[in-house]
C-alpha positions, -999 to +999 in steps of 0.1 A: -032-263+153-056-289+140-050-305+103-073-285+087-057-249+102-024-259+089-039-270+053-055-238+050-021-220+059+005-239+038-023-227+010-021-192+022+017-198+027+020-210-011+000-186-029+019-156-013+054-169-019+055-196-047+071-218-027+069-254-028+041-279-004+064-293+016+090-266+027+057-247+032+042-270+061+076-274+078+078-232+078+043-233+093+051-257+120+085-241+123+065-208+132+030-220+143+012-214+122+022-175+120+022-165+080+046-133+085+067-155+099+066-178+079+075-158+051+105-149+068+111-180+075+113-193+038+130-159+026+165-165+048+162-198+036+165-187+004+134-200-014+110-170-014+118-134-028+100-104-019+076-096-043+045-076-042+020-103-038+033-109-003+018-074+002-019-093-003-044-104+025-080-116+021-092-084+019-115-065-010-131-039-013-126+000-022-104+029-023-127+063-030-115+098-032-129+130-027-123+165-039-127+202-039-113+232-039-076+215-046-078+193-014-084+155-013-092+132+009-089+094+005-101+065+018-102+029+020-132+005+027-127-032+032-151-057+025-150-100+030-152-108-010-150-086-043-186-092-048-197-076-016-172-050-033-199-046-063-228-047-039-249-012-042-255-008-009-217-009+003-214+013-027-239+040-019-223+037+018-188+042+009-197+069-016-214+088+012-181+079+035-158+093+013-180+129+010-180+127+054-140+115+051-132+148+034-152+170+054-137+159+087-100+162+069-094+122+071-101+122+108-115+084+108-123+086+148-146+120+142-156+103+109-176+071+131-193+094+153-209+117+119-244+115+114-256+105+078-286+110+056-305+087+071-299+105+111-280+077+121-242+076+132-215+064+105-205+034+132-244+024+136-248+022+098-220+001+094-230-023+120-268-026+102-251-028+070-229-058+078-258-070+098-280-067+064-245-083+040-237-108+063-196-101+062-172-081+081-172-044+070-140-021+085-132+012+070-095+011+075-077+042+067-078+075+050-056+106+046-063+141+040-044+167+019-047+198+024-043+226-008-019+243+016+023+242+008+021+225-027-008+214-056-021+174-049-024+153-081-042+123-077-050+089-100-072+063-097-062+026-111-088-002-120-118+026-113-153+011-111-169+052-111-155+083-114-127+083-081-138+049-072-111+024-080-087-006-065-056+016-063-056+049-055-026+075-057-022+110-046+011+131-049+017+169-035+042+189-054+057+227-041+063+247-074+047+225-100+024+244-125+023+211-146-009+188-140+003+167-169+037+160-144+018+158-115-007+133-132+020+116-145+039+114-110+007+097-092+004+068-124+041+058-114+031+063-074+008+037-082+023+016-104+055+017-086+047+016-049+070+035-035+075+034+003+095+069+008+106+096-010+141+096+000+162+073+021+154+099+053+116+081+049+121+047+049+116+038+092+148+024+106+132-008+116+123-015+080+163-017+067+171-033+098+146-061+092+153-068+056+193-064+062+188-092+090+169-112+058+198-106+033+224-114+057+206-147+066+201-158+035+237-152+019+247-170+052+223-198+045+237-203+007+275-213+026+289-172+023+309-159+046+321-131+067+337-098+043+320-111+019+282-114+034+290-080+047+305-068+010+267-079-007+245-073+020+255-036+016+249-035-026+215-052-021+209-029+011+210-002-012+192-014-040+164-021-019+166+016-006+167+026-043+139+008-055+115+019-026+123+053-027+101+071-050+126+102-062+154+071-070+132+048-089+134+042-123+107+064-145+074+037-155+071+058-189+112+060-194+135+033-177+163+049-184+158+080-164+150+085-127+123+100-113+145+126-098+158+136-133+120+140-149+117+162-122+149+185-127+136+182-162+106+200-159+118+229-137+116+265-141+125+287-120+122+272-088+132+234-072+099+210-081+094+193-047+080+167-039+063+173-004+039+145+006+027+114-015-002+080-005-006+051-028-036+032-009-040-006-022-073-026-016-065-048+006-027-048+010-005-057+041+007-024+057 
């Protein structure tokens, strides 16, 4: 890795974890030069938490959303910089790949092979428009829901247009008359960031991975045996209660979960929640 590589990761390496110069480069050497690793690194060390701005990466762009009839489609297209973001002709083509995304239910494979207005294929027109911009262009992901087994709710944070924004959030809810909850649901989806709905949702690998962190780093501060094993288990939990969206605390009422503002607004029937997407521009996923 040549001088200026490793300059421009120990940057990287400091801006995503607050760290300090120094402990920075040895975690780059440590790991060659391998950020997620890095970050690792530093956190069973003890010097870098987990915080939502590790979640970052170069990448701008959009998220754009798409509805009718009570389905919605989302999607997310990624440019180089934010002023490519702004561009009009990224913006006309990602407003025309968000009607396409929705008509082929989020299918991104069937979605490159479209034709658009112009009689060319979505894949050629986004190799002559990052031919025409001069930076990489991806459309990353998407997802479709369908207005089948619940009523989707959707908001859009930091929108540029009408369902054009840098965060978008959609929420499906089985036996939910109330748009206001369901509204109210997606804000705190995106403020929130949820990575389940329940414990059952959160992959395997996930707890594993940060219970091998905690572990290391109450091992690396001099604790030992019952008692690494005693804390890893209370902040095991509290990281499965703070990424799970029906055991987070309420954005618009601390001191109530999200669980209880549903059981609140019951009627008759159990509010579920059934399905739920929070897409970031540009986030690590």
């Amino acid at each position: 890795m040549s001088n200026k590589d490793l300059l421009e990761n120990v940057k990287k390496l400091r801006e995503l974890t607050g760290v300090g110069f120094k402990d920075c480069k040895t975690a780059i050497e440590e790991n060659k030069g391998d950020i997620e690793k890095s970050i690792e690194f530093l956190r069973k060390k003890g010097m870098a938490k987990a915080s939502k701005k590790m979640g970052r990466n170069a990448s701008e762009g959009l998220v754009l959303v798409h509805e009718k009839d009570e389905e919605i489609a989302a999607i997310e297209i990624n440019s180089e910089t934010d002023f490519v973001a702004k561009n009009k002709d990224f913006l006309d083509f990602s407003k025309e790949i968000s009607q396409i995304n929705f008509d082929v239910s989020g299918d991104l494979e069937k979605l490159k092979s479209c034709k658009m207005k112009n009689g060319n294929t979505v894949n050629d027109n986004l190799i002559a428009l990052i031919s025409k911009i001069g930076e990489k262009i991806t459309i990353r992901r998407s997802k479709f829901f369908s207005n089948k087994e619940g009523k989707n709710h959707y908001y859009i944070h930091s929108a540029v247009e009408k369902n054009i924004g840098k965060i978008v959030s959609i929420v499906k809810l089985l036996n939910n008359d109330n748009n206001d909850l369901g509204q109210k649901i997606a804000m705190h989806i995106a403020a929130s960031s949820p990575l389940a709905i329940d414990k059952n949702g959160i992959k395997k690998e996930i707890i594993d991975k940060e219970l091998e962190i905690i572990k290391a780093e109450l091992e690396n501060s001099g604790k030992k045996g019952d008692i690494v094993e005693k804390i890893s288990k209370g902040k095991i939990n509290k990281f499965i209660s703070d990424n799970t969206l029906l055991n987070q605390f309420w954005i618009m009422d601390p001191k109530k979960k999200v669980s209880d503002i549903i059981k609140e607004n019951q009627k008759t029937n159990e509010i579920k929640i059934v399905d739920f997407v929070r897409f970031k521009v540009g986030e690590r996923v």
